[in-house]
C-alpha positions, 0 to 999 in steps of 0.5 A: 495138250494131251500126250500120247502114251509115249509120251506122257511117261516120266522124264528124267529129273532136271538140274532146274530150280526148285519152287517150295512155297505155298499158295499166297505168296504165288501173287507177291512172286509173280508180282516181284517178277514183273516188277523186275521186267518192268524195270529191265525197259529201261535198261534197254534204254541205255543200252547199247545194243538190243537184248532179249527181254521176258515177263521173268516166268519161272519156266520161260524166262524170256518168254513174253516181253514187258512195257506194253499189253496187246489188244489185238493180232491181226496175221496176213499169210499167203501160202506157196502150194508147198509146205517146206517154203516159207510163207509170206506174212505181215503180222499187225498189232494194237497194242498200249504201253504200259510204261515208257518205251524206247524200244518194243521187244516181240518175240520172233525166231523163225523167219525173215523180216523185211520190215516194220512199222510202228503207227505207220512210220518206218522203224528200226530194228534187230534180232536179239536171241528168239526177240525182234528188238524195234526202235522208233524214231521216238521213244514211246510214253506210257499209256499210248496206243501203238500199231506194230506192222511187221513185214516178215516170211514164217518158215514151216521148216524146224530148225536148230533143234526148237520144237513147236511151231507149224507142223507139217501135215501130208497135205499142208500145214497146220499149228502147234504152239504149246508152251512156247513156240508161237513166235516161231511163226510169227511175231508176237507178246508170247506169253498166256498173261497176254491174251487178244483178239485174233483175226487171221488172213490167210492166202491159198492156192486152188485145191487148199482149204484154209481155217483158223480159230474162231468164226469166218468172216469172209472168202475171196477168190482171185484167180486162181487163189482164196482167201479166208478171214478168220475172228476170235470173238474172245481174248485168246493165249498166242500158244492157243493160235490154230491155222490149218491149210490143207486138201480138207473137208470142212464139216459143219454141225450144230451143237448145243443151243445152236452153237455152230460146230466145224470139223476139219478133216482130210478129204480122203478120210471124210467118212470114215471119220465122221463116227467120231465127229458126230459125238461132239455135240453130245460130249459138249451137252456132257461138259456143260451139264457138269460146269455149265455153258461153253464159253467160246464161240465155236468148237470142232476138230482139226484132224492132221495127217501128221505124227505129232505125240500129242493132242492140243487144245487150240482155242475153238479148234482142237487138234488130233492126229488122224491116227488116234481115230484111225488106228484100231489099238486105241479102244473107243473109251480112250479116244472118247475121252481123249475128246473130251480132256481136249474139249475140256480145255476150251473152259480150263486153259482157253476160256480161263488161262494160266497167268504163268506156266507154272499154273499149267496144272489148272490146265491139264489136271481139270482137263485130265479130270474130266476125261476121267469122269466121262470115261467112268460115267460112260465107259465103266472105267472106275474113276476111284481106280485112276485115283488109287493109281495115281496116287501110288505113282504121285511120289515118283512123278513128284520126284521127276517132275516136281510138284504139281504146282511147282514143275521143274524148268524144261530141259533146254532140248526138250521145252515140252518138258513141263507137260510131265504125268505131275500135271495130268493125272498128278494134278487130278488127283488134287482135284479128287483130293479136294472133293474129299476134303470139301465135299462133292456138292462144294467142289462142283459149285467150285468148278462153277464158279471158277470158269465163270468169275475167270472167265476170258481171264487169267487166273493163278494157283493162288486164285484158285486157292482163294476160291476154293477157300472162300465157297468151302467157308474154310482155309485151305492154305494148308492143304493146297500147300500139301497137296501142290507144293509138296515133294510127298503126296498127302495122305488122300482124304477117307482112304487111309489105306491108299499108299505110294507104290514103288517103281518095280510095283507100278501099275500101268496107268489107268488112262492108257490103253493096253496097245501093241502099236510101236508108235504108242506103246503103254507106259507106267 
C-alpha cells in the first residue's frame, strides 16, 4: 500500500502496547502466541456460547483464527447492476485441521448468511463479534480435510464506521483489503500467514466487465448476464484479493519473457491512460534486473474511479486511483515511482508475505526502497537526499509510531493506522543503513536471495535478520536490533554528520510532490 501525501503524514502516538525486543526472540514470540490460539480451540469446546477467536498478532488480535490451514478459496458473487445493494455470494473453502475442532471460527462481518455446510451436511452457526462461529454435528480430528461452503450476501455499503473492504467506484466495484478487511466481503482465515489459492466466479449484468487476481479461465454469457472465472497460479494473502467490476476496458500486453501483462481501465479514460499503462513492461525489465524474475503469473493495473488515499498492491492487479494519472499536480517522476513502490510488491509483500503484521516493514520499506532507487536511476532524484531526510525525521516518526519493526497497535477508529512513514521511508532507510554496514554487492545478493528462498512463502523479521547475518559472514543481531527496534535511530553508517532534525526544521519529504491540489497537499 502506497499512502497519498495526506496521508502518509505522522499520526498522533497511540495508547497501544509497546514491542522492545530484538530479532531472535520474534520466532519464540510469535511461537507462544500461537500456542496460546491453539489452546483457546479447545476452549470453545466447552463453551457455552460461541467467541471470536485469533492467531494472537500483536496488531490484530483477533484477526485470523486457529485449529486449521486453508488450501484453497473458491468465491462465487453475482453482482445486481447497482453498487449500493449486496451481492449475492457462496464462498467455499478446502481447508485441513490442524488440531481437534469442535467448532471452525472464519472471519466474517459484513453480510448475511443463510447457510453452511461443512463436507456437504448442513452446519450450525453464529455470529460472535466480526467471526462466523460453525458448529458441525461432529466434532472435527486433527489432520482432516474439510470443505466449508457458506451461503452468504457481501455487502458493498460501509458500515459502523469499519474501513476497507469493497470500495465503491463511479462504475462499480472494486476491492481494498488492507490490513484487515477482506472478511468484510466474505468469509475467510483473514490473516497473511495463511495464504491459498484463489478462484473467482463472478456474475455481471450486460454492460460490466469483471476481473480478479490472477489469470482467466473462462467467460460464460447467459442471457443477458457474463460470467468470468478468475485462478491464482501462486498462494496468495486474503488482504491481497482484487475484483474489479465496472464499464472497463480490459487492455492486454506483453511483458518480459512473454509474461502476459493486463490493465483494467475506465472505458472513457482508455486513451488518455495508455501513456502510463505502456511503462509497465519496462519497469518490470527494471525490477528483475535488480532482483531477478517476476514471480507471479501476470501483472497490470486496476485504474478505479474512486477517491480512496491510497495505492494497494493487490496480489497481480495493483490498484490506482485514476486521479494519480490524471491529475496534473503529480510530476511523472512521481507517478513512475508510485508504479513501481506498487509493482514492487508483487516480490515483497505478495510473492514472499509477512508472517505477522508487524513485519509489514518487510513490505513497504523494500517497496518504498525501490521506488526510491528508480526515481534516482531514472529521474535524477538523489536517493542519498531521500535518506538524509528520513533520517532527520526518523526520531519523530519513531516517536509517533513506534519502530519500524515494532509499530504501535492502530487506533480502533483508524485500523490503517499502522501504515505510518516509520514503515516507508522509516523502514528504507534501514535498507540504506544496511547497505552501509554490509556493503553494496552483499545486500543485492541479500535482496536476491531473500525473494527467492521465501518465495510463495511467509517470512519474519527474524528471518530476514537470519539471512542477512548468514550471506554478510557477520552477526547482525546488534545492528537490526538498533536500527528496528530502537526508540533512536542509530547513527547511519559512513555519514557521521548526518543528525535528527526538529519538527519546526522538517524538511518536506523527499517522496512528495510539491503539489497545490486540495485533496493531496504535501506534508512533512
Amino acid at each position: 500500500m502506497l499512502l497519498t501525501p495526506r496521508d502518509r503524514a505522522p499520526r498522533p502516538a497511540t495508547d497501544g502496547a509497546r514491542a522492545r525486543t530484538d530479532a531472535p526472540r520474534i520466532k519464540r514470540r510469535l511461537k507462544a502466541a500461537l500456542v496460546a490460539s491453539a489452546a483457546s480451540v479447545c476452549l470453545v469446546a466447552a463453551s457455552a456460547s460461541p467467541i471470536p477467536l485469533g492467531v494472537g498478532d500483536r496488531l490484530f488480535p483477533y484477526l485470523g483464527n486457529p485449529g486449521y490451514d486453508v488450501a484453497a478459496y473458491d468465491l462465487s458473487l453475482t453482482y445486481p447492476g447497482s453498487n449500493d445493494k449486496p451481492l449475492q455470494a457462496v464462498t467455499t473453502i478446502d481447508a485441513r485441521t490442524t488440531a481437534p475442532l469442535s467448532r471452525v471460527n472464519l472471519d466474517f462481518a459484513r453480510g448475511k448468511v443463510s447457510a453452511v455446510e461443512i463436507d456437504g451436511e448442513p452446519a450450525s452457526f453464529a455470529a460472535a463479534d466480526e467471526d462466523l462461529v460453525i458448529t458441525p454435528d461432529e466434532a472435527l480430528p486433527q489432520g482432516q480435510r474439510m470443505r466449508i461452503t457458506v451461503r452468504h450476501t457481501s455487502d458493498p455499503m460501509p458500515a459502523g464506521g469499519r474501513e476497507g473492504g469493497w470500495v465503491r467506484t463511479s462504475d462499480g466495484l472494486a476491492m481494498a483489503n488492507q490490513a484487515d478487511a477482506a472478511h468484510l466481503v466474505f468469509p475467510c482465515n483473514d490473516h497473511p500467514s495463511d495464504k491459498a489459492g484463489f478462484t473467482f466466479r463472478i456474475t455481471a449484468p450486460e454492460g460490466y466487465t469483471a476481473v480478479a487476481n490472477g489469470l482467466q479461465a473462462d467467460v460464460r454469457r447467459s442471457g443477458t448476464a457474463t460470467r468470468w472465472t478468475y485462478r491464482t497460479q501462486h498462494p496468495m494473502a486474503t488482504e491481497l484479493a482484487q475484483v474489479s467490476i465496472g464499464r472497463s476496458t480490459v487492455v492486454r500486453r506483453t511483458g518480459p519473457h512473454a509474461l502476459p501483462l493486463r490493465d483494467v481501465v475506465p472505458t472513457r479514460h482508455r486513451t488518455a491512460l495508455e501513456p502510463w499503462l505502456a511503462k509497465t513492461p519496462d519497469q518490470i525489465a527494471w525490477m528483475e534486473g535488480k532482483i531477478g524474475r517476476y514471480p507471479l503469473e501476470t501483472y497490470g493495473l486496476l485504474v478505479a474511479d474512486a477517491s480512496t488515499g491510497f495505492e494497494l498492491e493487490t496480489q497481480t492487479l495493483s490498484l490506482f486511483e485514476r486521479e494519480l494519472f490524471t491529475d496534473p499536480a503529480f510530476p511523472e517522476w512521481y507517478v513512475d515511482s508510485v508504479m513501481v513502490h506498487e509493482l514492487a510488491h508483487q516480490w515483497f509483500g505478495n510473492s514472499v508475505s509477512p508472517r505477522t503484521w508487524s513485519d509489514l516493514w518487510l513490505n513497504e520499506g523494500h517497496a518504498t526502497w525501490y521506488e526510491a532507487l528508480y526515481a534516482q536511476e531514472k529521474s535524477n532524484r538523489s536517493l542519498e537526499s531521500r535518506m538524509r531526510a528520513a533520517y532527520g525525521a526518523s526520531d519523530r516518526w519513531r516517536a509517533a509510531g513506534g519502530p519500524p519493526a515494532a509499530p504501535k497497535v492502530p487506533e480502533a477508529d483508524s485500523r490503517l493506522g499502522i501504515f505510518r512513514p516509520n514503515v516507508y521511508d522509516g523502514a528504507a532507510l534501514v535498507l540504506y543503513a544496511l547497505r552501509q554496514e554490509i556493503g553494496r554487492r552483499v545486500f543485492e545478493g541479500l535482496e536476491r536471495a531473500w525473494v527467492s528462498q521465501y518465495r510463495d512463502g511467509t517470512a519474519t523479521t527474524a528471518d530476514f535478520v537470519s539471512l542477512a547475518s548468514r550471506l554478510s559472514g557477520r552477526d547482525l543481531n546488534g545492528f537490526f536490533q538498533a536500527w528496528l527496534f530502537g526508540e533512536k535511530t542509530p547513527p547511519m553508517p559512513g555519514h557521521p554528520d548526518w543528525k535528527p532534525v526538529a519538527a519546526r526544521q522538517s524538511p518536506e519529504k523527499p517522496s512528495t510532490p510539491k503539489v497545490t491540489a486540495p485533496r493531496k497537499g504535501a506534508v512533512e
